[in-house]
C-alpha positions in Angstrom: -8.2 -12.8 27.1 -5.6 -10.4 29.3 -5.6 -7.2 28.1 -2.5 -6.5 25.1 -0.7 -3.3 24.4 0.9 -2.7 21.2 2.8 0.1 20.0 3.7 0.6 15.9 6.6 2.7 15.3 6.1 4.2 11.8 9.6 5.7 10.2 8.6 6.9 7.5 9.0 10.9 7.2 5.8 11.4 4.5 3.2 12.9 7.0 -0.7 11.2 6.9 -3.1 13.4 5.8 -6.0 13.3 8.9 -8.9 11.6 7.8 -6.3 9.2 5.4 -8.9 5.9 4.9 -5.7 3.6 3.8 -3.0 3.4 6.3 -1.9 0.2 6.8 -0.9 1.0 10.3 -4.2 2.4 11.3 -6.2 -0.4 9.4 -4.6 -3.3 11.0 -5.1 -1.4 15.0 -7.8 -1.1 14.0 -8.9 -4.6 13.9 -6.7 -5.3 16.7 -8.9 -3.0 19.1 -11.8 -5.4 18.1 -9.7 -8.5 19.7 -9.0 -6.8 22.8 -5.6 -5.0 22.0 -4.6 -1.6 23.2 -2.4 0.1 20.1 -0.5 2.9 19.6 0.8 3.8 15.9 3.7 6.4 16.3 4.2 8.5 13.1 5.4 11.8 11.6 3.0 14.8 11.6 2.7 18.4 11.2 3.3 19.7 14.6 5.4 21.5 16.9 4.5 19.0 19.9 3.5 15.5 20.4 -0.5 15.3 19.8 -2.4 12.5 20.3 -5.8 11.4 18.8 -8.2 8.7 20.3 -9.9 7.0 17.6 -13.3 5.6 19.0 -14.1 2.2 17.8 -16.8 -0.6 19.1 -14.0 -3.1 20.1 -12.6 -3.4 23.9 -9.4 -2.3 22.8 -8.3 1.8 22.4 -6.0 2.9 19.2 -4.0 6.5 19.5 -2.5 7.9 17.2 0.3 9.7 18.2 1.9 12.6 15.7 5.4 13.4 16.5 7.1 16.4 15.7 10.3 15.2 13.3 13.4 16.3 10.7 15.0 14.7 8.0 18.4 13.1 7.9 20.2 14.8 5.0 21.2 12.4 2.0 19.9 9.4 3.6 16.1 11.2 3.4 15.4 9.2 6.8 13.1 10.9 9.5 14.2 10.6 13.3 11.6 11.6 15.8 13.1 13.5 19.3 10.4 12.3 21.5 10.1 8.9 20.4 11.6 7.4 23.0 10.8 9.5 26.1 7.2 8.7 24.9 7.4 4.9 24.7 8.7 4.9 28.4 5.6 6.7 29.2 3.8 3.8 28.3 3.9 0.1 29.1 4.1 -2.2 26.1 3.8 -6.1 25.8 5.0 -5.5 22.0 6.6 -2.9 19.8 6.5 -3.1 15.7 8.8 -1.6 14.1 8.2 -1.1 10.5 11.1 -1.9 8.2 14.4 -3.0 8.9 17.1 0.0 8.5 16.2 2.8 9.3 18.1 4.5 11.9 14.7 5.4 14.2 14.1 1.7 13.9 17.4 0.6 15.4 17.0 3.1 18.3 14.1 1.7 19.2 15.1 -1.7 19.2 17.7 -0.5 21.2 14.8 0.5 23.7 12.8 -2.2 23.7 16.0 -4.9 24.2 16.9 -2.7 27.3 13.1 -2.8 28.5 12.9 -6.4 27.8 10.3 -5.2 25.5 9.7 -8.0 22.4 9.9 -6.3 19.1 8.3 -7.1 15.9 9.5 -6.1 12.2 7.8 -5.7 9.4 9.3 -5.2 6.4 7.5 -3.7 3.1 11.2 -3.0 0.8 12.6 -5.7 -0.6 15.5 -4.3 -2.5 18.4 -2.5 -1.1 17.7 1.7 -2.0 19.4 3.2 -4.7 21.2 6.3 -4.9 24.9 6.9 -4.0 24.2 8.0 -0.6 21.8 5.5 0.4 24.3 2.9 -0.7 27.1 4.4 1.4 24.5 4.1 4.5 23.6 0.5 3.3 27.1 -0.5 3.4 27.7 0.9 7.2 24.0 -0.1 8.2 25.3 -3.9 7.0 29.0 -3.7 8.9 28.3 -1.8 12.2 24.0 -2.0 13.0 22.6 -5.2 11.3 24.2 -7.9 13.3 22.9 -6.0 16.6 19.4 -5.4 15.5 18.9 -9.1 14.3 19.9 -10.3 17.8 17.4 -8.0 19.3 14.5 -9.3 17.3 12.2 -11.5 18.6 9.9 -11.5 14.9 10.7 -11.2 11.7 7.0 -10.2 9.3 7.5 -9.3 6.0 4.4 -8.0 3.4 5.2 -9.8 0.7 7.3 -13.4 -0.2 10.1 -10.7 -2.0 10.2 -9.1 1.4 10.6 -12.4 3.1 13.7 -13.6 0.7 15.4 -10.1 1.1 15.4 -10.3 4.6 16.9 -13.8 4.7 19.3 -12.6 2.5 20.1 -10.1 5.1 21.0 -12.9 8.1 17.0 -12.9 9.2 15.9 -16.3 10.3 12.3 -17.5 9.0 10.9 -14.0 8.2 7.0 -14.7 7.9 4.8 -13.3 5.2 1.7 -11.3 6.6 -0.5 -9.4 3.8 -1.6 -6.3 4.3 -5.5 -5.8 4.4 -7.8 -4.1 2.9 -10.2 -2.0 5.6 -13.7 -2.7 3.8 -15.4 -0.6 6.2 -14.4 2.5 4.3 -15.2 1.5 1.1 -18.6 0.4 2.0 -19.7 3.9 3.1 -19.5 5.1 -0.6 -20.8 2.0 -2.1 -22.2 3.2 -5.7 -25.4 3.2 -7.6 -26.1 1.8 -10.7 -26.9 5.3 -11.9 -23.7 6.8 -10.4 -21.8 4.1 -12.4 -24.3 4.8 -15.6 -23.4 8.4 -15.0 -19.5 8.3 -15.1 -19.6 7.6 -18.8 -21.8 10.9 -18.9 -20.0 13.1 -16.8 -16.3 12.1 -18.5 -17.5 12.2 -22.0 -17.2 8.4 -22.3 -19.3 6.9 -25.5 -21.4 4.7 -24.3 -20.5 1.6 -26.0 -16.7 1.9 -24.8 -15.2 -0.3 -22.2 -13.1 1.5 -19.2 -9.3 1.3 -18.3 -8.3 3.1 -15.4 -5.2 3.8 -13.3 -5.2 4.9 -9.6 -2.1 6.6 -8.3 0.9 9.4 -8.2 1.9 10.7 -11.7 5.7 10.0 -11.0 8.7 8.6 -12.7 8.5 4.9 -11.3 4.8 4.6 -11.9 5.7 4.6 -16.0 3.0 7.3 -17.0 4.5 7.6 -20.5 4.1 4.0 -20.9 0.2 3.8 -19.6 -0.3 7.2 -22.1 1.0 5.2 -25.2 -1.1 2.2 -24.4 -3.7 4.7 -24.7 -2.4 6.0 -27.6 -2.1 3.0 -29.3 -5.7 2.2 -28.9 -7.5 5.5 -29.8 -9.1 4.1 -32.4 -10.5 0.7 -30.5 -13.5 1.5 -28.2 -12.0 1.9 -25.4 -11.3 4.7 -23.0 -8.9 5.2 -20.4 -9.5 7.3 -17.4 -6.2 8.0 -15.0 -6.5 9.5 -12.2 -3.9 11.0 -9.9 -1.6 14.1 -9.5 1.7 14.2 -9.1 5.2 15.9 -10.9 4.4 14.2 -14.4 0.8 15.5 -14.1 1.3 18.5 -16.0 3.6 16.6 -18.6 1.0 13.9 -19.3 -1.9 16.8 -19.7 0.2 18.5 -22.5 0.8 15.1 -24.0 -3.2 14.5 -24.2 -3.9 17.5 -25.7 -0.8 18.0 -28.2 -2.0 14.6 -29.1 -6.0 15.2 -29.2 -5.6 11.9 -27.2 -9.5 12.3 -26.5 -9.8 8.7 -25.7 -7.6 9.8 -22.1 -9.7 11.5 -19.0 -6.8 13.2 -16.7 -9.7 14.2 -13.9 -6.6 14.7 -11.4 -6.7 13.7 -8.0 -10.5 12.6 -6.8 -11.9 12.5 -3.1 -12.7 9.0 -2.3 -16.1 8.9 -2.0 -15.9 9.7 -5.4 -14.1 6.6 -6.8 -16.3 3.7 -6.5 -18.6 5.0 -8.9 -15.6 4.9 -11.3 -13.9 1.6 -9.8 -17.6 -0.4 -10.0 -18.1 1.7 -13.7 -14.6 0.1 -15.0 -13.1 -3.1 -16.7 -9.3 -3.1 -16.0 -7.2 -1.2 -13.7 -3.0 -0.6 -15.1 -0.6 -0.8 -12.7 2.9 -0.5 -14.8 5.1 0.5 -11.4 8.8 -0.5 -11.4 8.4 -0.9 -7.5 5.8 -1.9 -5.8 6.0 -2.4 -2.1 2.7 -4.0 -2.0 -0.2 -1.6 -3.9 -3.3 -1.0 -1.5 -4.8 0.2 -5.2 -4.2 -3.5 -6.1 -6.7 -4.2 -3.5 -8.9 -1.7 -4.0 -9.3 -2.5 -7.1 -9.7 -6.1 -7.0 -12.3 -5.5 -4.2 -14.7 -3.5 -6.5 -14.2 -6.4 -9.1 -11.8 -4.8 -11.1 -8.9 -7.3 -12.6 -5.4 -5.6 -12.4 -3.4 -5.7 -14.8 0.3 -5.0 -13.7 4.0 -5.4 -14.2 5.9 -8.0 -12.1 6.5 -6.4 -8.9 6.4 -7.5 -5.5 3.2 -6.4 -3.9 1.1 -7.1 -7.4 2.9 -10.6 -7.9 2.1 -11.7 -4.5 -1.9 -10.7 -4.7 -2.2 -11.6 -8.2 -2.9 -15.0 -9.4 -2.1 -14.2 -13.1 -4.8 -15.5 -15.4 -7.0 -16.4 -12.1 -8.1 -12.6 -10.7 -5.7 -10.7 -12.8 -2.6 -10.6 -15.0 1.3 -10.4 -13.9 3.8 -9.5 -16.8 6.9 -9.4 -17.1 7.9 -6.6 -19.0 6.9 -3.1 -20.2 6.1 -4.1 -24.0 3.4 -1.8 -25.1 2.1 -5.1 -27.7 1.8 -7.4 -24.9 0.2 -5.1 -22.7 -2.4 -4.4 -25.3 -3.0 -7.7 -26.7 -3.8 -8.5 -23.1 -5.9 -5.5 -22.7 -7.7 -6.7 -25.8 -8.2 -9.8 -25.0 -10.1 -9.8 -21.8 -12.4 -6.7 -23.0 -13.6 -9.1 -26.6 -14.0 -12.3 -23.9 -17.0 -11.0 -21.6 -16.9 -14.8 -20.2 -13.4 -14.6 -19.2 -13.8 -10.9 -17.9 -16.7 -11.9 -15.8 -15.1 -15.1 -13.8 -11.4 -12.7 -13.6 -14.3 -9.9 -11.8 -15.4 -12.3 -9.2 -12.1 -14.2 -8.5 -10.8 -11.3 -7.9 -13.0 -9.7 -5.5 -13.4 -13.1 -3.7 -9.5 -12.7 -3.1 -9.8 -9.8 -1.2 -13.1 -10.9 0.3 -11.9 -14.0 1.8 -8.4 -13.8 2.3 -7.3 -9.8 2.4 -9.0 -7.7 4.7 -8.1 -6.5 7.6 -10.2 -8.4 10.0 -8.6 -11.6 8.3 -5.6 -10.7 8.7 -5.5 -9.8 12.2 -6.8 -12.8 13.2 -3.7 -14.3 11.8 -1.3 -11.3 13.4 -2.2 -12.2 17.2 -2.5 -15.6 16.8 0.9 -15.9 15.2 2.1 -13.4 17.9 0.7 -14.8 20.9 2.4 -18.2 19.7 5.9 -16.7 19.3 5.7 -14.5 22.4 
């Protein structure tokens, strides 16, 4: 097969930690460097000029990663990166990917590409239009003056999720196409557990031994509903169960003084872990909560689910689209505290049910959501439309 070169355009203004295991971008070039592709994933990073880091791999294909000094748009909170551009025409592409629809970087660069004759990809993760009085004032003039133009100059519309599909179809797309994102299983299987690492997390956290684990995996913030995941806890401190969440973030401190104003000592706060430290806890636990209001997708879904851990989450895009409720996990539709628990409760007395939910859902990720799966399906949907 000829020899493919793919560039990724990451907008997004939150910089990647080096050495970050989960980005989606770097996962899926990954994978592609095994089937012969060349990629480039452009994103923000802390530095005063473009830097660019070969990552080796054992595939005949090279990824870069390519940092790019950047500011923030005021109000809008949208990055734009100077050198973009001048560094795409240093390079010859048979593809660009733009990720996500509106933002301002992305319709330059589409902009580019049409000029260069250069087919572009988009692949869209939001699937609601962003809130805030600015960012609906840049909604309405991204709709009238830029939408209509970047449509045009797409030649494929991928979406992450079947919310993300219907949104952009709302937005004049034609036949957007879901594509999951993957899980890279390569990472996790470096720090594998022990049994006695798993044994031990009950030790180390103060756990009795006869309780059953609940754990949560992600940023203390406002849209994650801590408060709500705390009085679940609450509600069940006299049950034998224990609930470990882990993660820092502005509500961190908040949900520390709760604990202890409380003596919530069924709730572990250990902050935020390393990862090599979290599959002793993922492989030691029974449920994972997810109670976000927006979910993109959740690679902690997937995590999760791939160390046998049923998710339990509310009904948000990314979770509803990986969860088969009942089958590997459980979709609700609301934040009610008595339902959550009841379902809590219920899986922990049924060790049956709990068992079969455990291996459906790490089957799920196994056989349908990892990288390599996926992009198999990426170039051979690409090489079809292209």
């Amino acid at each position: 097969m000829k020899k493919f070169r793919l560039a990724i355009v990451r907008p997004d203004g939150n910089v990647i930690p080096k050495g970050f295991y989960n980005s989606q971008e770097l996962g899926l070039a990954q994978q592609l460097s095994l089937l012969n592709v060349d990629v480039d994933v452009y994103y923000a990073g802390n530095v005063n000029k473009v830097t660019i880091t070969n990552m080796k791999g054992e595939g005949e294909g090279e990824v870069n990663l390519i940092e790019l000094p950047f500011y923030i748009i005021p109000l809008i909170q949208q990055a734009q990166f100077p050198q973009l551009i001048s560094e795409l025409k240093k390079r010859f592409y048979d593809v660009i990917q733009v990720n996500e629809y509106n933002d301002l970087i992305c319709t330059t660069t589409v902009n580019y590409a049409h000029k260069n004759n250069i087919p572009v990809i988009v692949y869209q993760g939001m699937y609601k239009n962003l809130s805030g009085r600015f960012n609906r004032l840049y909604t309405a003039f991204h709709n009238m003056f830029l939408l209509k133009n970047f449509i045009s100059k797409v030649s494929i519309a991928l979406t992450k999720t079947t919310s993300a599909a219907s949104f952009l179809s709302s937005k004049g797309f034609k036949n957007p196409i879901v594509m999951p994102v993957g899980l890279d299983l390569q990472a996790f299987l470096e720090h594998t557990a022990t049994i006695d690492q798993e044994i031990s997390i009950h030790k180390k956290y103060s756990i009795p031994t006869d309780h059953k684990l609940v754990i949560y995996v992600g940023n203390f913030e406002q849209r994650r509903n801590i408060d709500f995941l705390l009085n679940i806890a609450e509600l069940c401190k006299e049950k034998s169960i224990s609930f470990m969440y882990i993660g820092e973030g502005e509500l961190f401190e908040q949900a520390i003084n709760t604990v202890k104003a409380k003596n919530l000592v069924n709730i572990k706060l250990p902050g935020r872990l390393h990862q090599k430290d979290l599959p002793a806890i993922y492989q030691a636990a029974d449920l994972f909560l997810l109670a976000s209001d927006y979910e993109i997708y959740g690679m902690v879904v997937l995590e999760a689910m791939f160390y046998a851990v049923p998710v339990i989450s509310n009904n948000t895009a990314g979770p509803a689209s990986i969860i088969e409720s009942g089958v590997n996990g459980v979709i609700i539709d609301n934040l009610d505290s008595s339902n959550w628990i009841h379902k809590i409760e219920s899986l922990l007395t049924n060790d049956k049910k709990l068992v079969e939910m455990k291996q459906n859902a790490k089957e799920k990720i196994e056989q349908e959501l990892t990288w390599e799966k996926i992009a198999h399906r990426y170039i051979k949907y690409i090489f079809n439309k292209l």
